[in-house]
C-alpha positions as CSV (number, residue, x, y, z in Angstrom):
1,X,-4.8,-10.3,-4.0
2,X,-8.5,-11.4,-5.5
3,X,-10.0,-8.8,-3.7
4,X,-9.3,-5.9,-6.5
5,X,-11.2,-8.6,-8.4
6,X,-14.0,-8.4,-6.4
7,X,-13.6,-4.7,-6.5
8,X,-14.1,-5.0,-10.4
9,X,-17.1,-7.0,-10.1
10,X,-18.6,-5.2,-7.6
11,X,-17.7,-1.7,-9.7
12,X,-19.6,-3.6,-13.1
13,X,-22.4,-4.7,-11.0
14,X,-22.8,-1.1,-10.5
15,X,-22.0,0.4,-13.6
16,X,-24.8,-2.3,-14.7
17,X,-27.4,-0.6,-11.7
18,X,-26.6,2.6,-12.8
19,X,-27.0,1.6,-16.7
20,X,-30.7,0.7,-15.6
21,X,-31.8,3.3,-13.2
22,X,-29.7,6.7,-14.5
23,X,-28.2,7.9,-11.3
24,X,-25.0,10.2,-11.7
25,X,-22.8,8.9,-8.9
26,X,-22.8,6.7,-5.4
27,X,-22.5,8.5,-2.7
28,X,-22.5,5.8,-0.2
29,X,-22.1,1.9,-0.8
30,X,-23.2,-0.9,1.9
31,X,-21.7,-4.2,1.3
32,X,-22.3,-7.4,3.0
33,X,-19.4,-9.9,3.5
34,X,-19.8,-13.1,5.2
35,X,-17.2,-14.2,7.6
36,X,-16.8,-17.4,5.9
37,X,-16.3,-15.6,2.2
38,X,-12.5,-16.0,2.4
39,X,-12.7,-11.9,1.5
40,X,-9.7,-10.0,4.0
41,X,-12.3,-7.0,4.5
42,X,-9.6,-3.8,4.7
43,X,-8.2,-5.2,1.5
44,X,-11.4,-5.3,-0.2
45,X,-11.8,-1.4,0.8
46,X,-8.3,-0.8,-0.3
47,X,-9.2,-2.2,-3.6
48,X,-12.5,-0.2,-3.9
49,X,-11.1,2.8,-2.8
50,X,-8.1,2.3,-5.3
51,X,-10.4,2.0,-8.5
52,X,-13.1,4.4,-7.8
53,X,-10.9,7.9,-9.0
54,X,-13.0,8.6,-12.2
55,X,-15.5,6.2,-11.7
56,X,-19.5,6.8,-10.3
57,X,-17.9,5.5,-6.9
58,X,-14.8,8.3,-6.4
59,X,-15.5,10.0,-3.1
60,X,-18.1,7.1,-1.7
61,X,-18.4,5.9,1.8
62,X,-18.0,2.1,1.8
63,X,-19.7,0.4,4.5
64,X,-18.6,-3.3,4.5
65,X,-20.6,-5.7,7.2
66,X,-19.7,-8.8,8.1
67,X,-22.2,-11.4,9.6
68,X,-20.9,-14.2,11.3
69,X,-20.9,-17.7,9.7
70,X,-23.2,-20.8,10.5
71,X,-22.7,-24.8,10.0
72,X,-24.6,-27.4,10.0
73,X,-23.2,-30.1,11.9
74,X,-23.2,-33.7,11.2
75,X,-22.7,-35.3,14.3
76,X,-25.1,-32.8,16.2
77,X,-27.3,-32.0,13.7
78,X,-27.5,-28.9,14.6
79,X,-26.9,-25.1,13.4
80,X,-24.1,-23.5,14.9
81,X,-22.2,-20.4,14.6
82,X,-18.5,-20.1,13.0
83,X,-16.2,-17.6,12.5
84,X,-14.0,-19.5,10.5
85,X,-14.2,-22.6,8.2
86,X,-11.4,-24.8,10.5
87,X,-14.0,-23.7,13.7
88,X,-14.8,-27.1,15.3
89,X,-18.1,-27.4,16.3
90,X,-18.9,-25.2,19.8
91,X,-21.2,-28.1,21.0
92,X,-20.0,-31.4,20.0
93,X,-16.3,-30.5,19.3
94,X,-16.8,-32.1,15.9
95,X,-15.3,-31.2,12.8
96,X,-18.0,-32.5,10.3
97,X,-19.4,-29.2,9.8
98,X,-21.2,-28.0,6.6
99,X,-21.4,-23.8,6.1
100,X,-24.9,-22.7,5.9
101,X,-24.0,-19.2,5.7
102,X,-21.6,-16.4,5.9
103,X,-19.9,-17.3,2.6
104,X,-21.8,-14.1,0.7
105,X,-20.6,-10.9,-1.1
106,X,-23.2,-8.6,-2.0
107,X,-24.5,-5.4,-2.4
108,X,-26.9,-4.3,0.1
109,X,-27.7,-0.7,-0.7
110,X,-26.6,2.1,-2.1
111,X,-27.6,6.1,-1.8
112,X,-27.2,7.8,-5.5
113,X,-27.6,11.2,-6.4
């Protein structure tokens, strides 16, 4: 499971914030994950929610978005949207596509006290 992983990274990216700004704890946490980030979403939360106890992020809302992922395609040459990286293309049925967008995992924003 590489989302607890991610759940680490995500947890020293904001140990780093915190390191910088001096807040005390995260209150609530807005992540953005693309549909095309190979990231299963409710395993991702699980993950978060399991190393938080002790942490600036124990007792946090997560909010997790995910926008849909685009393609360029070849054939077409044009920009489409996917929801999955074995999507053929919705105009051309063509599988010569090339993701765009949708593979990200950030941090949007976060409310701190």
């Amino acid at each position: 499971m590489h989302e607890l992983s991610l759940a680490g990274g995500i947890l020293r990216v904001l140990e780093q914030t915190r390191a910088r700004e001096s807040f005390e704890r995260i209150t609530q946490l807005r992540l953005e994950v693309g549909a095309l980030a190979s990231v299963e979403i409710e395993s991702l939360r699980f993950a978060l929610n399991s190393i938080a106890a002790g942490t600036m992020l124990a007792g946090a809302v997560i909010e997790i978005d995910q926008p849909p992922g685009s393609a360029w395609c070849l054939p077409c040459s044009q920009s489409v949207t996917i929801t999955s990286r074995l999507d053929a293309c919705p105009l051309c049925g063509g599988y010569q596509l090339q993701p765009t967008g949708g593979t990200e995992l950030r941090v949007v924003d976060m409310q701190v006290e």
